[in-house]
Every structure is written in C-alpha cells, then in structure tokens.
N, C-alpha and C positions, 0 to 999 in steps of 0.2 A: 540520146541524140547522136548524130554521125559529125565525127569532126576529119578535119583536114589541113594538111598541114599549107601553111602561109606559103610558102615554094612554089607548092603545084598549082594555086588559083592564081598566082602570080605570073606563072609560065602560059596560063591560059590565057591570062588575060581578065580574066572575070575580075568583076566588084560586085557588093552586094549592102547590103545596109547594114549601118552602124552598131553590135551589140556587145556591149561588154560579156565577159564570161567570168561564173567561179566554178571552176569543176573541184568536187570536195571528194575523196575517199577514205578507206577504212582506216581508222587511226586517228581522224583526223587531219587526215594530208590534206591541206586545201593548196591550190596556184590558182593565179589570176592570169586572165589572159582580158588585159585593159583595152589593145585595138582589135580583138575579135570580131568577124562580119559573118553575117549568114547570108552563103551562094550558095547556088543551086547551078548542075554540070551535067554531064554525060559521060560513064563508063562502056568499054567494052566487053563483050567475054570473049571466050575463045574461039566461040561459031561467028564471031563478029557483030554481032548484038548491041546496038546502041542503048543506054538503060538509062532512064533517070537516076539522080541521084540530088536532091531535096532538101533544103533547107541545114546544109551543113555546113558547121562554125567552123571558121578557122583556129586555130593556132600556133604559137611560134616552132614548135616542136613537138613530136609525139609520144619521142624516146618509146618507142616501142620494141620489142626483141627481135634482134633479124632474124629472120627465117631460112632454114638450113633444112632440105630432104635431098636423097636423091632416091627419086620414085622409080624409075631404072631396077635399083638393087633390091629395095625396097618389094617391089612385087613379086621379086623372086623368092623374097622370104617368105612370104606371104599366098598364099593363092589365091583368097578370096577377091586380092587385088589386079591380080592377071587381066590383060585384055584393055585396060581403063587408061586413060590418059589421062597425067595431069601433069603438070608442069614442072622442073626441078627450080630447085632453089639454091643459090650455094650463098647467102648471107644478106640477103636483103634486106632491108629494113625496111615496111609498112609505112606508107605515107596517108592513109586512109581508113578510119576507124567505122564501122560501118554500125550504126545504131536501128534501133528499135523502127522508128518513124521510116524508116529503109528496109525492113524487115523481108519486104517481098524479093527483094537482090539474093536472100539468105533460104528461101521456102525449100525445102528439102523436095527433088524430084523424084529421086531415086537413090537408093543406099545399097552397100555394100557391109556386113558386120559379120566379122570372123568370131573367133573365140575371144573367152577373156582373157585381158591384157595385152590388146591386141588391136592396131589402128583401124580405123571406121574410116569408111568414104561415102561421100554423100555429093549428090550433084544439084545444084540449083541452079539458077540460069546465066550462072555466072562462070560456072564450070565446075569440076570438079574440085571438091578439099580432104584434103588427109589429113588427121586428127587423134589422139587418143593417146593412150601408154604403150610402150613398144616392150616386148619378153625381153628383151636382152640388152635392154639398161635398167638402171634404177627406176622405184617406182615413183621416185620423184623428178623424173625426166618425161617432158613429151616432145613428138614430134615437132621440129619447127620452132623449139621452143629449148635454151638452156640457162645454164646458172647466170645469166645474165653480164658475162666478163665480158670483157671485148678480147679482140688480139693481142691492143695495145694492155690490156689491166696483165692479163697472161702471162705477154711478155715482160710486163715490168716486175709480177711477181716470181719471175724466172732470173729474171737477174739479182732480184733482193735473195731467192735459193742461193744462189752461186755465189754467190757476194758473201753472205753467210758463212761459207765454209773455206774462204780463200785464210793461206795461214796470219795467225796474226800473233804479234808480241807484246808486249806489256812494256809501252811509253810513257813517258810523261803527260800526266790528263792535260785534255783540250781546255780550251778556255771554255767553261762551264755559261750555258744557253738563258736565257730570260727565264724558259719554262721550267728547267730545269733548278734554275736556282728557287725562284718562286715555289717547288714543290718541297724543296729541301728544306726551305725557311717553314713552312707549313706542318712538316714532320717535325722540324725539332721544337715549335712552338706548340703543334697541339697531341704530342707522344707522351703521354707519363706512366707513373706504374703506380695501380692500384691495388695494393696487398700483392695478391702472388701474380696477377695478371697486368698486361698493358693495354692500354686506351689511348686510341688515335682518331682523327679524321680523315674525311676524306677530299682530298688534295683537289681542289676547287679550279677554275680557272682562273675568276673574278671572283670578285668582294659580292658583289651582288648580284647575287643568284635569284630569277626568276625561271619558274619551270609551269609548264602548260599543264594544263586538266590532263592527267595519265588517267581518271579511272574507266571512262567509256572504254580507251584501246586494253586497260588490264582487265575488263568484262570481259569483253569478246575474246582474250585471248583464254581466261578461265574457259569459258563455256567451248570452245574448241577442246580444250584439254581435259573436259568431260566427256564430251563424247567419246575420246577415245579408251579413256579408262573405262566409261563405261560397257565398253564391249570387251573389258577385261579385267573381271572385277577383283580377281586377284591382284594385280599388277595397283588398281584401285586402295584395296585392303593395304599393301605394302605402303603407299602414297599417306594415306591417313596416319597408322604407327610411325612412318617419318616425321610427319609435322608433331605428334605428339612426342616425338625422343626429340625434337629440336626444342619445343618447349621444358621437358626435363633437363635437358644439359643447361636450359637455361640459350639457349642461341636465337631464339627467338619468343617472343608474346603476344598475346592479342591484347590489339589497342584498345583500351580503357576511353569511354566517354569525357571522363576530364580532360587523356591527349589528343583526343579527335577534336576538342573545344579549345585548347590553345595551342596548337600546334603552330609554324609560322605557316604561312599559306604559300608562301611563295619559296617554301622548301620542302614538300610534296610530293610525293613520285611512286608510280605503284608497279611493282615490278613483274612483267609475267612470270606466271609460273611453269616448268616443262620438268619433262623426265624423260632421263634419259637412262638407256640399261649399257651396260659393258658386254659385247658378244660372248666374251669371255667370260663371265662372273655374272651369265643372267638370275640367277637367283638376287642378286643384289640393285636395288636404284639407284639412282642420286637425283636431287632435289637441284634445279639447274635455273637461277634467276635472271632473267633474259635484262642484262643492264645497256645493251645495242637496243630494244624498241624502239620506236622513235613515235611523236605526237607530233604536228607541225612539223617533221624534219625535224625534230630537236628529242635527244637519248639523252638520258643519264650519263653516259658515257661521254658524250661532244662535249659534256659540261664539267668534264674532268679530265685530267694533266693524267700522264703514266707515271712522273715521275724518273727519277736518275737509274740507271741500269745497275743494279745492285749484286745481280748474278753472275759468280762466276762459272764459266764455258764450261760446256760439259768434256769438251775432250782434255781442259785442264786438268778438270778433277780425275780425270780416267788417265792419264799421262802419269798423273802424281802416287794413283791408286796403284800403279806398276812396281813403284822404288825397294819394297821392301818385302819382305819372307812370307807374316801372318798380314792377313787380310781381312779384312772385317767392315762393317756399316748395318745402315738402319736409315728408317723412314717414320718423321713424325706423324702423328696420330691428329687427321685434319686441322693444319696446321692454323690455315686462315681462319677459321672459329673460334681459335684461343686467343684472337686481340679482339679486345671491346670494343665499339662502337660509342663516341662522344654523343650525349644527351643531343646536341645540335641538328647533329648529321643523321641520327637514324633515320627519321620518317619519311628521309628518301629511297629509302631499303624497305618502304612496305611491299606485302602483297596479300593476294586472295584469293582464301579458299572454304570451300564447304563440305560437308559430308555426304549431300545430296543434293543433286541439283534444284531440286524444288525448294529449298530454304534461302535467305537471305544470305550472301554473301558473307563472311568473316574477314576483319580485317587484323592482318600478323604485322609485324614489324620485326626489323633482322635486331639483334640486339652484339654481332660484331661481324666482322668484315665477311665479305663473300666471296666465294669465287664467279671470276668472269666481272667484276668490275673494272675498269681500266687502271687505278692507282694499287689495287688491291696486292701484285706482282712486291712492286717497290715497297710500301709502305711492309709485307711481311717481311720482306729480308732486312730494312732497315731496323723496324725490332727486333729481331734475330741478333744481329749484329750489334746490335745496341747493348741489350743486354748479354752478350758475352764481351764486349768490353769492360763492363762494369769488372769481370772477375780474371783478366788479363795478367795481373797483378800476382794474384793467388793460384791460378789454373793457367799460365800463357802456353800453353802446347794447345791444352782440351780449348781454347778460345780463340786459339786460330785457325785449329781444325774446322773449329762451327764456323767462323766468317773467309775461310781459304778452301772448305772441303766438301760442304755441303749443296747438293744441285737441286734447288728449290726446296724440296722438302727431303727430299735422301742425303745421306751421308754416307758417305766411302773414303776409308782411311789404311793404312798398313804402318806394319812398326816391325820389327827385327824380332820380338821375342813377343809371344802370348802374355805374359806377365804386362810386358810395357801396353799391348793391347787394351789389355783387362781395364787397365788404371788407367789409361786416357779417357776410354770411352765411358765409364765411371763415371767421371768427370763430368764428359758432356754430356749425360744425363741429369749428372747433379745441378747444371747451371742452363740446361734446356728447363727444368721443373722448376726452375727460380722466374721464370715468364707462362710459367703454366700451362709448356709444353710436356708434350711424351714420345721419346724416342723412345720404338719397340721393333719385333719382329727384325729380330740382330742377326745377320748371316756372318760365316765368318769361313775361313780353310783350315782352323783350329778347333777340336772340340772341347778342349781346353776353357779357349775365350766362350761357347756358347756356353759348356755345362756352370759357369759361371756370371753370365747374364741369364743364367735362366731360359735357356732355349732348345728348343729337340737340337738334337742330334744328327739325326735322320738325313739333312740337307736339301736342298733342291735347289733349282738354276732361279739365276736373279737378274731380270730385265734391269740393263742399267740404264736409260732413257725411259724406258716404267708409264710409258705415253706421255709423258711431259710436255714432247713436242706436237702433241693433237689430238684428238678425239680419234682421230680413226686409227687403225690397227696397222703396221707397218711393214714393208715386203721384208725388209731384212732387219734385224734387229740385232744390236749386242747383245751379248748374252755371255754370265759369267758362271760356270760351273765350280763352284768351290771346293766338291768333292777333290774334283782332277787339278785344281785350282789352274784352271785355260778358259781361255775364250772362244766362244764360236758363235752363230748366228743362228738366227731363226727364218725361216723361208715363208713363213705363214701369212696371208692374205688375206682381204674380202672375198666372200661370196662371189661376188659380179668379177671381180678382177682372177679370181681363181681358175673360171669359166675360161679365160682366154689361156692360161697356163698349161690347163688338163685336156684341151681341144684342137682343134686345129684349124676354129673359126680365126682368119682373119679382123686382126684389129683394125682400130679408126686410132688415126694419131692422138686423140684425148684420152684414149685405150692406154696406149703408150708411153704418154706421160704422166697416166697417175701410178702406172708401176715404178716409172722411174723416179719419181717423185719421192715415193715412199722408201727410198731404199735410204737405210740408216746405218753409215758407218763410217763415224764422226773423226776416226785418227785415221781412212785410209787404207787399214789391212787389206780389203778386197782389191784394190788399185786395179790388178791387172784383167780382172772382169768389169770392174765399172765401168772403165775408160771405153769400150765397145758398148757399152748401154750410152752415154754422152754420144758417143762418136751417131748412133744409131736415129738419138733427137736430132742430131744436126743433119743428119740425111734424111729424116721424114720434112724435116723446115726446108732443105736445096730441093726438095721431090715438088713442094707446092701443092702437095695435098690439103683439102682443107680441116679442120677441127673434126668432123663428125663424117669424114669420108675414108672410107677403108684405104690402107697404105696400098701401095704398088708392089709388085711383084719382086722388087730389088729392096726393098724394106722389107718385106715379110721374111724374103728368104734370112736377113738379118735379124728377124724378129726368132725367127724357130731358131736357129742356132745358140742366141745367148737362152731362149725359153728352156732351150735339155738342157744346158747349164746349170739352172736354179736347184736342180735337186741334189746336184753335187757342192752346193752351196754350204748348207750343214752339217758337214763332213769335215770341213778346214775346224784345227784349232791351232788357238796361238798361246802360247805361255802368257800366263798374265804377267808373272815377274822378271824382271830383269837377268835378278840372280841366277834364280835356278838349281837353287841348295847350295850354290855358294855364299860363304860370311859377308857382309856387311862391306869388309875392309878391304874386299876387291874390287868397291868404287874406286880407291887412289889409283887402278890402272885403267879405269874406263876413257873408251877414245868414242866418239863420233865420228859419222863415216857418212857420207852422203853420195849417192850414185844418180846421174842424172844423164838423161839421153833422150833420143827426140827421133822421129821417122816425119814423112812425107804430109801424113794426117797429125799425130799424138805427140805430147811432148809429156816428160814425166820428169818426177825425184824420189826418191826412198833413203828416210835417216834411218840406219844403224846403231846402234848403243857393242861395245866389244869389250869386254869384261876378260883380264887371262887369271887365273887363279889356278896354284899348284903343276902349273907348265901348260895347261887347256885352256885354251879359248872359245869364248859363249857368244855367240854373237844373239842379238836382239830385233827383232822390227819392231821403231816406235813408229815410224808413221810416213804415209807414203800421199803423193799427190799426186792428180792428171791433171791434163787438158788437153782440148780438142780443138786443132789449128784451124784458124780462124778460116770464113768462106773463100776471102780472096787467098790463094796457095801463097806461103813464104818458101822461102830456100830452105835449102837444111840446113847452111850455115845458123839463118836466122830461127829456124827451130831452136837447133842445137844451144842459141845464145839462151830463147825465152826458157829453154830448161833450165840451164846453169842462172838466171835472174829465180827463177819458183823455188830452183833448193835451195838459195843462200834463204830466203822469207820462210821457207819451213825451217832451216834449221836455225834462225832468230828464234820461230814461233815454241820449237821444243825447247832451246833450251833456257827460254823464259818461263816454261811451263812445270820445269822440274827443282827439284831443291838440290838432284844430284848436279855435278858439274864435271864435265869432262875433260881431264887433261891436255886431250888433244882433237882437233877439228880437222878432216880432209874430206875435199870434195873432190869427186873423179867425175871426168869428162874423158869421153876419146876423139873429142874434138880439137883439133891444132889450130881450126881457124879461131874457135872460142878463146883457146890459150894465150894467143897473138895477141887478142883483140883487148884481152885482158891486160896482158905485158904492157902493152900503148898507150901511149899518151891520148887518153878518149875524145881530146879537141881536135884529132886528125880525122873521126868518125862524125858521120850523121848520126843526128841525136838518136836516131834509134839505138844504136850500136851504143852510142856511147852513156845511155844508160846503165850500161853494165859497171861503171865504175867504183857504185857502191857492194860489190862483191869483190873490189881487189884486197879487203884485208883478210881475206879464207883463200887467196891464192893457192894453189898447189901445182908445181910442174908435174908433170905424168907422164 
C-alpha cells in the first residue's frame, strides 16, 4: 500500500475515511497507527504532470532515511549519467511512500545502466531516480541512502569521542546508580565457583522476564547466513569445525528434547548467528552471536543492565607499563568462555544452525558467557577480580597486577629485574588457572623472562589496544616493539579509507571523519600532528558542507597536507621506559614538568617525567594534550588560561596513574596575564577567569 505522512494531508486539507492500520515487518516489528484514514491527492513531476495518487493511508510518521546525492558531481563520475536531470538532494526526508496499488507513478520509461557497482537511472513519469551501489564507498552503502545517524546521533557520538579522552584522575566513587547497584547485588549473588571454573548470570533488568517468540527472526537470520556461506564453502567448512570445537571445549550443546520440554517459556531467546573474518588473520573466523536483534523492538540486550565499569583505562595501564627496565605481558586465551553459564539463564543464549540448508534446523545453546552481550564486559572482569582476591593474601603484587594491570583480556606489566618478572607473572598464571583461565603468548624486552615462560625468542611488535576498541582496523595505532623496547605507530587502514590516502580524490566530510576517528593515541605522543587533524574537523563543520558532500577547496588543501604527513608517521619512536638504563633509585630525583601554551586557534599541555642520574639528565614524554578553540574566537589571554586549567587535569590525571611519585611539580606558562590572574584573588574575576583557582596550589612564578 502507499502511505503518507499525517502533515502533508493535513496541510492539504484532505480527509478521508476512517481505517485503522497495523503495518508488521521482518522480525516481527509490528506499529499500530490507531487514527489512520485512506486519501486519495495529487502529485506533481518535474514536466508538471498532475498524477493521481489513490488510496493512501496515513501515518504519524515515516521515519524514513533522508535523502542525500548531489547529481551535479555525481554525472561527472559517471558518464552513462551525462546529459540527465535530476534533482539534488542535500537531506530530505521522504514524506511519501509510494506502494504497489500506485505502481503506474513508478513504470520504468526509460533507463540508463553503467557498469557494475555502479548507479542506475530510470525515468517514469514522475521523473527521473538514481539508485544503486556507487564504486567508491562501501558495498553496503547506497545512494540516497546511509547508516541511518542523524547529525544530531553523530554529533553526540562525537562528543562522547572526546569526552572519552579528556584527562581524568582517580576520585573518590560517585554515589553508585539504581542499575548499577542492582547489577552488583546480581553478581555477588549469582557468581560462584565450581571446581576450577566460575558460574554466573546474566545481570537482568527486572525480576520478571518476558521475551517475545525470537525463533521466526533467528530463521530468517540463519537462512541469510546460508546463502552467503554458501557461495563459500570454504569459509562454510570452517563455520561447521567451529560449532563442533565449541561443543568439544564444551562451550556450547545441542538442546536435548527434555530441555526444549521444560524450559521456562518466558526465558527463550535465539540468537542469530554471523561470522565474521579479521582482514588481518583471514584464514581464521569467529562465531559472533548477534545479542542487539530485536523481535517487537525488544533485544536481548534492552533486557540486560551493563553493569559497574570494572575496567581499567587503557592509558593507565600503558602509563604504568612505562615505570620500570623489563617489560613483559600476555593475553588470555578466550577469556569470556571460561565462565559458565547458570542453568536458569542459558536458553537465552540459544541459536541455529545446520549442516545444509535442506535439513531441519539444530537447535545449540551457549553453555557460558559470550561475547557482544551487554553484561558480558562487567561480569568477566568482576570474576577476574574476584578471584584474584581470593589469593591477595599469598600472591598481593601478582593480584593486583591482574585487578590494577590488565586491559580486558591483555596484561602489561614491568618490574626492575627479569627475575622479579619471572616470579610475578608465575604467579599470575598460577592464580589466572585457579578460574580456568590461560594467560599465553608472553612478550617481553627480556629473553630471559620468555626463554622461561616458554616462549620464542625471535620477538615481534605487540598491538597494545589489540582492537579492543572495535571491529574495525585503526588509522594509527600503539605499537610496542620490544626488540628496541620504544614505541611507535602503525599507519595502516581500510581498503576504502586507503583509496583517499594513496589518491588525490577529494573527500566528503564523513571521509574525514572516519580517518579521524580512527586515530589511536591514548597518552597523546602524536599532539603536535593531531591537533591540525581536530583543528581540520572543526573547519569542515565552520565550511557547512554536508555529510556526503566533497569538502571545499580550503579543506582539501588542508586535507593533502596532513595526508603526506601519515607516512612519516611510523617513523617516530618513543622510549617506552622512563629510565632508560638508569637504576631504579633515580626515581628519588624525578620532577614533573608541564609546559602549556595556546595560539589564536589551539591550546595545548605536555607533562614531562626528568630523572638526573650520575650528573645526566633524562627527560621523558608521558603525555601531552590538545584542543581546538572553540567557534566563537577567545582572546589569547583567555586561551592562554584554558591551557594552564587542561595541564593542571593532565598532570592530576598522570600522576594518579603511576605508582612513581615525583618530588617536584612545575608548570611553565609565558603567560603574565595568566600569572596575575593566578596571584589574585579570583572574586575580582568573572567566573570564567576565575575558574582557574583550582590550579593555584601548582603555582609557579616564571
């Protein structure tokens, strides 16, 4: 049927007769539209064409995707589309859904079809439409058509980015949340340990859980996920040996007629199945249980709490990972499979699958935690943590390491001598295998420490974010070379994102932002190239260009200069350690040192670590910050302040972050109005200025 949104027959004028609506789609999605009327109106084309338009239902809304080309650029790409008018679009949103019963509006007059992956134009009497997959985005991109954000979702996921990484210290906890406490009562009540392993549930919203028929949407999702394997039957073959080494380790089993006969009904839920390969490591899958589905609007997931934030920050650990000589870590051995699954909770963790599509479905069930469940995050690290308390007593170094040092499932640690190495990490292997985990694949800048956990030699560089932070592959990454024992980066990319790097195609601001998005460099080092990437978003946002429209000429030129940048990227290295072959007992002279200053656009800080040992002095970068002055221009005074307010919060945030303690604190400014503002009594100031009062106990005259 053709529907229409309640607005436009309202604006017209029209009524029509009385017809409730229920429009139902795949999953299960059903909406009611209770005062729904079917009118009947008149559209235009573009020749000016008056055209029926028949029996079409209202609605309160269409939520439909706005619509974004510009057909302009577009034909230049393109040839077959030369010569053709059609209309641009820069975000519209569709108020009119044109149905079957309407069909004639739609009848194809004439066409235009390039090559493939490549848009179609077709004219009906309505005018011309452009359609299809375009070569130079994803293939899961079409014209007209995107991942459905808004500005505002965008924007707000751009500030939860940044919000992210502003410096933070280690306070006294908040008064702990409803949901929060509710999740924690739920762990410590349904967490125990059976023999060598621990058993938990999954962290509930409510007491009483009702959940919708999942299996119709977990068919359809199956039988999608056959087709594709089946056009790769390799990838196929790998998918089956999975599900049978998930049954051998015991991680999962096929439901038994007795638990399909008393299961509770109203705790049911079947989870799709998908796979997904790593670009990097495509010989390998992973088996990826889609726990976001949704039946009715209603997931798995909506019906579960996250839980208390258990992890600590990865620049902590990588702050901390700096302090000492040998260096060492490791990464457990799929970590969430090693806690059980409470009898209750499974059979919300079913799914299905078969060996060939022509046979009856199989029904699995997960038999302990998953990844991509919403509690899944909290509940692993609170076992974690759990059990290394138990041995705090007899191991307190290797027990705080595991709850102070490990970033989800890695661990990176450092200690003064190989020996002390050896014997910590020991440890926490001893008392990781007491939960029936396995810390392996030990790296270290000792081969000392490896030829003693049993490891080559050989070395190679070790991704310390290891993708923890997403699925996708990231533009700059840490990267720790143990050989040289420094740090450097990796420049490495997507495919699609690559294309604009190695070319001299013109990006579109969403270009833009997912490079910038990806860049990962959690303490800072890069500062003084990032800041011109920030500075560069904020000039494609002042240009007003839109999401999916190529930048302008004064961004681009800013776009190609930081792009030759990139390859001199991994080239910087940075000392991991502090020392630097200096003992240990040249902390007693280490000072912090904080330099802060601000220009027209950028405002920055950079802490220092200054170590003097046998009359030489070492200086160190722990960690440096931007930011990029706000659209309405401030003074430079008022620059100058917001730097001197960002260093005193970065250098809270480091030296909350280390165990080292610096004897002495200076922060440099060559600012006198800042100094002034500082000296004064800050009730003579507007409250902006007088903000600054909590950085007068880091004073320093200069």
């Amino acid at each position: 049927m053709t529907l229409v949104e309640e607005s436009i027959v309202r604006e017209l004028g029209v009524r029509g007769a009385y017809q409730p609506l229920t429009l139902q789609w795949t999953g299960n999605i059903v909406r009611r539209e209770a005062s729904s009327e079917c009118v009947s109106f008149k559209v235009a084309s573009d020749a000016g064409d008056r055209l029926d338009v028949k029996e079409a239902h209202t609605v309160k809304k269409s939520h439909l995707p706005k619509q974004r080309v510009n057909f302009k650029e577009l034909s230049k790409h393109y040839p077959h589309l030369e010569g053709l008018y059609a209309a641009d679009h820069t975000g519209e949103e569709p108020k009119i859904l044109i149905g079957l019963n309407n069909a004639f509006l739609l009848a194809p007059l004439e066409s235009r079809v390039g090559n493939a992956n490549e848009p179609i134009a077709v004219r009906s009497c309505l005018g011309w439409t452009i359609y299809g997959p375009r070569d130079t985005v994803s293939t899961t991109g079409f014209l007209g058509f995107h991942s459905g954000y808004t500005n505002e979702d965008l924007h707000q996921m751009m500030r939860e980015y940044y919000l992210s990484q502003e410096p933070r210290t280690i306070v006294s906890k908040l008064p702990e949340s409803a949901e929060d406490r509710r999740a924690r009562e739920l762990l410590e009540a349904t967490t125990i340990k059976i023999g060598d392993r621990f058993e938990t549930g999954l962290l509930w919203r409510t007491d009483d859980v009702k959940l919708p028929d999942s299996y119709p949407m977990a068919i359809k999702r199956l039988q999608g996920l056959e087709r594709r394997l089946l056009k790769n039957p390799e990838m196929y073959d790998k998918v089956k040996k999975k599900i049978k080494e998930y049954q051998v380790k015991k991680y999962a089993h096929k439901v038994t007629p007795e638990e399909l006969a008393t299961s509770n009904p109203n705790k049911i839920w079947y989870l799709p199945l998908n796979v997904v390969v790593n670009p990097r490591k495509p010989q390998k899958i992973r088996l990826v249980l889609d726990a976001a589905a949704q039946v009715d609007g209603v997931s798995l997931n909506s019906k579960l709490l996250a839980g208390p934030d258990f992890l600590t920050p990865l620049h902590t650990v990588i702050q901390q990972f700096r302090e000492r000589q040998v260096a060492y870590g490791g990464d457990i051995r799929e970590m969430y499979h090693q806690f059980r699954m409470r009898d209750t909770d499974k059979h919300v963790l079913r799914f299905l699958f078969r060996a060939h599509p022509k046979t009856e479905p199989e029904v699995y069930v997960m038999d302990v935690a998953i990844f991509g469940s919403a509690c899944s995050p909290a509940s692993a690290q609170y076992i974690k943590n759990l059990n290394a308390s138990h041995y705090a007593d007899q191991f307190p170094e290797a027990a705080s390491a595991i709850i102070h040092k490990h970033y989800v499932d890695d661990y990176f640690d450092c200690a003064d001598t190989a020996d002390e190495a050896i014997e910590r990490a020991k440890q926490v292997r001893y008392i990781h295998s007491q939960a029936g985990l396995e810390i392996r694949n030990w790296v270290s800048n000792s081969t000392g420490f490896l030829e003693a956990m049993g490891e080559s030699t050989s070395g190679s560089k070790v991704s310390l974010n290891n993708g923890k932070e997403g699925p996708s592959e990231r533009v700059l990454g840490i990267i720790w070379l143990p050989s040289d024992d420094v740090f450097t980066f990796s420049t490495t990319m997507r495919a699609d994102l690559m294309h604009y790097m190695s070319t001299n195609d013109r990006p579109t601001k969403r270009i833009i932002l997912s490079c910038i998005m990806s860049l990962f460099d959690p303490l800072g080092l890069l500062a003084p190239f990032t800041v011109h990437v920030k500075g560069l978003l904020q000039h494609t946002w002042r240009s007003g260009c839109d999401w999916d429209e190529k930048v302008n000429d004064e961004c681009y030129e800013k776009w190609s200069r930081l792009r030759n940048v990139f390859p001199v990227i991994n080239q910087v290295l940075i000392p991991r350690c502090y020392l630097r072959n200096a003992p240990s007992s040249a902390y007693s002279t280490l000072e912090a040192h904080v330099f802060m200053d601000a220009s027209q656009d950028y405002y920055g800080c950079a802490v220092y670590f200054r170590i003097t040992h046998q009359g030489n002095s070492r200086c160190s970068l722990v960690a440096a910050k931007t930011k990029v002055g706000p659209l309405k221009p401030f003074s430079i005074p008022r620059m100058e302040l917001l730097a001197a307010t960002l260093g005193v919060q970065l250098l809270n945030s480091v030296l909350s972050n280390h165990n080292i303690k610096p004897t002495k604190r200076v922060l440099w400014t060559d600012s006198s109005t800042v100094l002034h503002w500082i000296a004064a009594d800050p009730r003579k100031f507007k409250p902006f200025v007088s903000r600054i009062e909590s950085a007068k106990f880091c004073r320093k005259q200069v």
